[in-house]
N, C-alpha and C positions, 0 to 999 in steps of 0.2 A: 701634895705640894702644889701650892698658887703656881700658877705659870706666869714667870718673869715678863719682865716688858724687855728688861735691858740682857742683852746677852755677849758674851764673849768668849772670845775662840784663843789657845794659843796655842802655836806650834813650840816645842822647846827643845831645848840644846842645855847640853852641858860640857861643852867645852868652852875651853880659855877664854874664846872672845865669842861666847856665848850670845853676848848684847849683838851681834851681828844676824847672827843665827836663829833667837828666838821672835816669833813674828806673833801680831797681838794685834787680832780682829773684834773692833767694837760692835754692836748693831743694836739693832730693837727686832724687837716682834712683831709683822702687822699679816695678819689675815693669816698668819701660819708659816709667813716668809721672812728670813731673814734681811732685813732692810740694812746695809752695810754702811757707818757710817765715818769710819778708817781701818788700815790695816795698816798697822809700821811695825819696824824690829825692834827690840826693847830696849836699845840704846836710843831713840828717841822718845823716851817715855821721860817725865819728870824724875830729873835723877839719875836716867841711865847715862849707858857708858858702853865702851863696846866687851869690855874685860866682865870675865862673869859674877864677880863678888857685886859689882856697882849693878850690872842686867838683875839679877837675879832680887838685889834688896828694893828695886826699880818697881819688879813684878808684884813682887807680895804687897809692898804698898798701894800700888794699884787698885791690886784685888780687896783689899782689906777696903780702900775711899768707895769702890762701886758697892754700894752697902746689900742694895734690894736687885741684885742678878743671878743669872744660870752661866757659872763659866764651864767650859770643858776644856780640860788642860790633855796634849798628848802626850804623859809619860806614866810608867808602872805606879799604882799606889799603895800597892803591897807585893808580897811574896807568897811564893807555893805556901801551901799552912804548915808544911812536913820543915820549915825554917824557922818557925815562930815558936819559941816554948812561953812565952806571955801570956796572960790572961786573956789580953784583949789585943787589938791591934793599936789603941791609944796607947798602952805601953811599950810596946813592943817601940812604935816610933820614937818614942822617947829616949832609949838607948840607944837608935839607930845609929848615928851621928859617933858617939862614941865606942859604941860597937867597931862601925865601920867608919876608921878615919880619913881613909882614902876608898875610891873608888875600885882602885886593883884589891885593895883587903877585902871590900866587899866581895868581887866577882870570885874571886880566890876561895873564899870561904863559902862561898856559895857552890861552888864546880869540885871542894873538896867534898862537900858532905853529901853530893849526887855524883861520885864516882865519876866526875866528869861529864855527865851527863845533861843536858840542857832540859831542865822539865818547866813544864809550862801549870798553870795555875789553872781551874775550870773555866774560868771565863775567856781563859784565853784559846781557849781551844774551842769555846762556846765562838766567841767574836770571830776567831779566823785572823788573828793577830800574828803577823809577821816572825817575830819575835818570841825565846824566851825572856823574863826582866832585866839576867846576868849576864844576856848575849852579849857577843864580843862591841856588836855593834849599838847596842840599847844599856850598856851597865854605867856610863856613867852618865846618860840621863836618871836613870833609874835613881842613881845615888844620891845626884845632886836634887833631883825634884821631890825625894821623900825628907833629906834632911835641910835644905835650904829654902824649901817654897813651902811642902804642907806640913812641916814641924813647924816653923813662925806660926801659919795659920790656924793650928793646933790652942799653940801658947795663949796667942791674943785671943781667942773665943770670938775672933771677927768673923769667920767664914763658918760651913758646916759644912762635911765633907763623905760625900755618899760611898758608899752604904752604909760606911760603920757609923756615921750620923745622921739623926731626923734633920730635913729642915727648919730651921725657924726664920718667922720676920723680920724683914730688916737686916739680913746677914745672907751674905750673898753664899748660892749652891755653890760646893764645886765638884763636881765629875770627871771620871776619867775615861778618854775621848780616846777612840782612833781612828783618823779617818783614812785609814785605808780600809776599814771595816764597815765605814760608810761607803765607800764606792763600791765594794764586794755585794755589801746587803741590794744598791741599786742598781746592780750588774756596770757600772761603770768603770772596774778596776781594767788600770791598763797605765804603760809606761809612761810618764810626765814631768820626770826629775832631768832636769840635766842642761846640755846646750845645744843649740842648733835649730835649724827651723821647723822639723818634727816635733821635737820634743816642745817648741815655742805651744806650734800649732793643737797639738796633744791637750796643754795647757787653757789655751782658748775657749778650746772645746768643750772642757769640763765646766768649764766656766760658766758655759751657755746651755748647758744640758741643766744645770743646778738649774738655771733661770728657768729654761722651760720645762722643768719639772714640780716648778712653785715652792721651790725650798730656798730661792734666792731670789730679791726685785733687782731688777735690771743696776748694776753698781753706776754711779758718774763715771764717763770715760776716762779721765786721768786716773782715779781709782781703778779699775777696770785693768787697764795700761797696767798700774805698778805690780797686780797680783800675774799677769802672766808673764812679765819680763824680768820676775825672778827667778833665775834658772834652776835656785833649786829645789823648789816647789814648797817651800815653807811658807809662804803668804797662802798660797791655795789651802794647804794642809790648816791654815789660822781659820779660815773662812769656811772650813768644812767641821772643825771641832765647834765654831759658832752655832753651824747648822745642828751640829751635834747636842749642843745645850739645848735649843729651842724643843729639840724633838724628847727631852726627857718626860714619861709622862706628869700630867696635873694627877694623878693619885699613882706615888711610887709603890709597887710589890715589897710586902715586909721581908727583910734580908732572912736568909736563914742563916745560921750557925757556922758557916764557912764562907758567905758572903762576907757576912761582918770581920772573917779575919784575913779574906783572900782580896776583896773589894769585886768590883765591877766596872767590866769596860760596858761604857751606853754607846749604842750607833741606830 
C-alpha cells in the first residue's frame, strides 16, 4: 500500500448523541509525523448533528469525499470467527444489520452462543485490547460501527477496508485502530479520561510525549487547548487512531484465512 499524505483519526460512539461523542482528527504526513490540522466531534462535520443517525450519515460521507487517505476508525470490524457461518466477512456484513436489529439482540446473541462468556478474537488478544466486541461497555459501538459506517462503505465501493480488502487508488484505507493499544505498544498507557486537574495534566502529557516522540509536530495552541480540555479523552483517542493510520505499513502482510474473517486491530 502507497503511504497516504492525508490521514484521519476517529474516536467513535454509539450512542444517542453519538455527534457529541465521536471526535474526528484530520492531518497529513510529513517526515513520519502526523501534522494535525483539526480535531472536532462529528456534529460539526458538514451535515452533522449531535443525535447519532445525523453523526453517523455525517461520518461516512466524510470518509467516502477524502477519496486518497489512511483513516483508522476505533471500533470492532468484525467478530470471533466461532459467530460467522458466511463465506466471507463481505457477506457476513451484509446481514448484519438485519441479523442484528438492535444492539441488545446483537450482544444477547452473541453472550448466548458463548455460554456467557466474553471471548475475544486473535487480534485482540494480539493488540492488548481492552475489550471483548459484545462487551457490555463496547457492543453498541461494535453494532453501530459495523452496520451504520462500514456497511455504507461496503455498498458504495468508496473506501477499502483492511484486511479483508486490498488497497486501491483513489479510495481512501480504512483500519481498525485502538489507541490504547497504541500507548500500551509505547509504554505510555496510563489513566487520562475523566475530570480534574490530574487527569487534565495526564492529558497534556501525552500530548507532549507523541510530539517528542515524532509521531506528532507540535498542534497550534488553541488546537492543542481543545484536545486536552476534553475531559473525556475522545479528542486525544481521534489524534492517536490518526497516528495509527500514518503508521500502517507501505507493503501490508497478506492476511491469512482468519484475518480476512476476524479483521485486524493496527497500532
Amino acid at each position: 500500500m502507497a503511504r497516504r499524505s492525508r490521514l484521519i483519526g476517529v474516536d467513535f460512539s454509539g450512542a444517542r448523541d453519538a455527534g457529541q461523542h465521536i471526535w474526528v482528527a484530520l492531518g497529513s504526513q510529513a517526515n513520519g509525523r502526523l501534522d494535525l490540522e483539526s480535531c472536532i466531534p462529528a456534529m460539526e462535520l458538514p451535515g452533522g448533528a449531535p443525535d447519532r443517525a445525523a453523526a453517523l450519515s455525517a461520518l461516512v460521507g466524510f470518509l467516502i469525499g477524502e477519496r486518497n487517505a489512511a483513516a483508522g476508525l476505533d471500533f470492532p470490524f468484525s467478530l470471533p470467527e466461532r459467530f460467522i457461518t458466511e463465506e466471507s466477512w463481505e457477506d457476513y456484513l451484509r446481514v448484519f444489520a438485519a441479523r442484528y436489529p438492535t444492539p441488545e439482540a446483537f450482544r444477547e446473541d452473541c453472550r448466548g452462543q458463548a455460554n456467557g462468556r466474553e471471548l475475544k478474537r486473535r487480534t485482540d488478544v494480539e493488540a492488548r485490547v481492552p475489550f471483548c466486541v459484545y462487551n457490555l461497555r463496547l457492543y453498541r459501538q461494535t453494532h453501530a460501527g459495523m452496520a451504520e459506517v462500514l456497511l455504507p462503505l461496503l455498498e458504495t465501493g468508496a473506501a477499502r477496508i483492511l484486511p479483508m480488502q486490498r488497497p486501491a487508488a483513489g479510495r481512501t484505507t480504512i483500519a481498525e485502530i485502538c489507541p490504547a493499544s497504541i500507548l500500551k505498544a509505547e509504554g505510555l498507557y496510563a489513566p487520562y479520561k475523566g475530570r480534574g486537574p490530574a487527569l487534565r495534566d495526564s492529558r497534556h502529557g501525552l500530548l507532549g510525549a507523541l510530539v517528542a516522540r515524532g509521531m506528532l509536530r507540535v498542534p497550534r495552541p488553541a488546537l492543542a487547548e481543545r484536545i486536552v480540555e476534553d475531559r473525556g479523552g475522545d479528542a486525544l483517542d481521534a489524534v492517536l487512531a490518526a497516528i495509527g493510520a500514518g503508521r500502517l505499513p507501505a507493503r501490508l502482510p497478506k492476511p491469512d484465512r482468519l484475518d480476512r474473517i476476524e479483521g485486524r486491530v493496527y497500532f
